[in-house]
N, C-alpha and C positions, 0 to 999 in steps of 0.2 A: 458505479456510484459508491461503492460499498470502499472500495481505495479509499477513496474522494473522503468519505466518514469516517475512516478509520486515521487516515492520514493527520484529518483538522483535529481526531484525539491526540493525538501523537503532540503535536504543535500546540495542542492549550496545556497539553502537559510541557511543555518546556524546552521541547526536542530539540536539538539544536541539527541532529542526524538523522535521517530517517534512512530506511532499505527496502526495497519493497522487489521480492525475486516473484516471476510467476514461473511456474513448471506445467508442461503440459508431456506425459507419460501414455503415448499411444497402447504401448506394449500390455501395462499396468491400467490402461484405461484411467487415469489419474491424474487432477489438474489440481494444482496445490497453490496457492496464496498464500505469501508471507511477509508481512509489515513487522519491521524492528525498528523499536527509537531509541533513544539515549536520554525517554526523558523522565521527570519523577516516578516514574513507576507507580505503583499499587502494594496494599499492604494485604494481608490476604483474605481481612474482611472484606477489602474492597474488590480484589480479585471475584470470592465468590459471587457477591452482589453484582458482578460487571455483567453477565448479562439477562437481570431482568431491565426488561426496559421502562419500568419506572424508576429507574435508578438512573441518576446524571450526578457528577461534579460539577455541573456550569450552571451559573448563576443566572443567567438568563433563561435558561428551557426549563424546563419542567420533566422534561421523560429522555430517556438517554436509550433511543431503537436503533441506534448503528450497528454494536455488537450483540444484538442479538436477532436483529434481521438477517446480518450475514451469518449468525449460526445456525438458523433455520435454514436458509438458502443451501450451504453444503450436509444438511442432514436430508433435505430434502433430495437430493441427487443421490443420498448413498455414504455421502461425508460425514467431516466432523470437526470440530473449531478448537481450538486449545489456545488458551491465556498461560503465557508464561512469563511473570512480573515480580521484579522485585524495587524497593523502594530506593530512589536516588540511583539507579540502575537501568531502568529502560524496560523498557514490556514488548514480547514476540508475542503476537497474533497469525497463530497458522490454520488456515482453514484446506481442507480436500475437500474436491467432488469429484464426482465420477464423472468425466470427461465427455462420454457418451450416451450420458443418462438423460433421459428424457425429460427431465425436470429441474435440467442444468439451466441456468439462468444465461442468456448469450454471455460474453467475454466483455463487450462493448468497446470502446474506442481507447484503448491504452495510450496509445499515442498523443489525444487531445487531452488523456485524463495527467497524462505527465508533464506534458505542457503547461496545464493548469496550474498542477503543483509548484511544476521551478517557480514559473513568472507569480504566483501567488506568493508565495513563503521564498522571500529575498533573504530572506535571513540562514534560511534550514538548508543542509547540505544535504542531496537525494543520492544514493548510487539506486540504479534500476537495474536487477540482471533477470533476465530471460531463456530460459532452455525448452527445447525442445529436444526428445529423445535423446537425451546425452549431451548435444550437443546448443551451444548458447551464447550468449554474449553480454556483457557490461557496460554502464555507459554512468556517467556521474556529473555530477557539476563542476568536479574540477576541469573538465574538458572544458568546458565554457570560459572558465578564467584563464588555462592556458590559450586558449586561440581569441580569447578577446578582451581578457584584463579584466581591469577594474570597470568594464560597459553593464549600466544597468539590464538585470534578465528581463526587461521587459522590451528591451531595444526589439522592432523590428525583424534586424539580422541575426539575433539573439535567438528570436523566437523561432524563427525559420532553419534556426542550422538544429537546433533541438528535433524539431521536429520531423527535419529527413533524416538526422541519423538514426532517428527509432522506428519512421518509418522504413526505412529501409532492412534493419537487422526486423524488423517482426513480418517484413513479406520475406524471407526469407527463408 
């Protein structure tokens, strides 16, 4: 869920790109989250105000708990969250947790949570890459527009070629 929150900032910011790598470091004991956009970025009063969570840019909410629930989340494993923003540039959000810390929050369903995103955000281009101990793999949306053109991502067959290819490289 914490993607999912972090992503939709990303996208009211303007993102036309997003990047989201997870790392999982058995060696290191180290599971690392990282979202990058391309979209107006933060100035660096707004940087440090980013995570109280009475603090939002959106005009409808009132309290802005995305990024600072996920900074709890990887302090509480051991981690730690870093905002790296600048304006008309894009903002990196990277969070660590301890992998095998008892107070790691599960993983959850990446696969359904990517899926969301393409078929949601028709507009925003995702690359997703994934490693595990050195070793990992890539997947974006251009793949989609090579093997099926201009087919809206909500198509059916859309959604299903997405989803085994990510199923497939994350059992792996």
């Amino acid at each position: 869920m914490h993607i999912l929150d972090i992503v939709e900032n990303s996208v009211a910011a303007g993102a036309t790109r997003v990047s989201i790598l997870v790392e999982e470091n058995k060696e290191r004991d180290v599971l690392v989250i990282e979202i990058r956009d391309n979209g107006r970025g933060m100035d660096e009063a707004m940087r440090r105000k980013a995570l109280d969570p009475f603090v939002t840019t959106k005009l409808a909410k009132s309290v802005g708990m995305g990024l600072s629930l996920f900074s709890e989340a990887s302090k509480r494993s051991g981690g730690a969250m870093t905002i790296d923003s600048e304006q008309e540039k894009g903002t990196t959000i990277r969070a660590t947790f301890g992998l095998n810390h008892v107070d790691r929050q599960p993983m959850g369903d990446i696969v359904e949570t990517m899926v969301t995103l393409v078929v949601g955000n028709p507009d925003v281009e995702f690359h997703y890459q994934y490693v595990r101990d050195g070793k990992g793999y890539s997947w974006d949306t251009e793949m989609i527009r090579e093997r099926f053109g201009d087919v809206s991502r909500s198509n059916p067959e859309v959604v299903d070629f997405v989803r085994e290819w990510l199923a497939f490289f994350n059992m792996s």
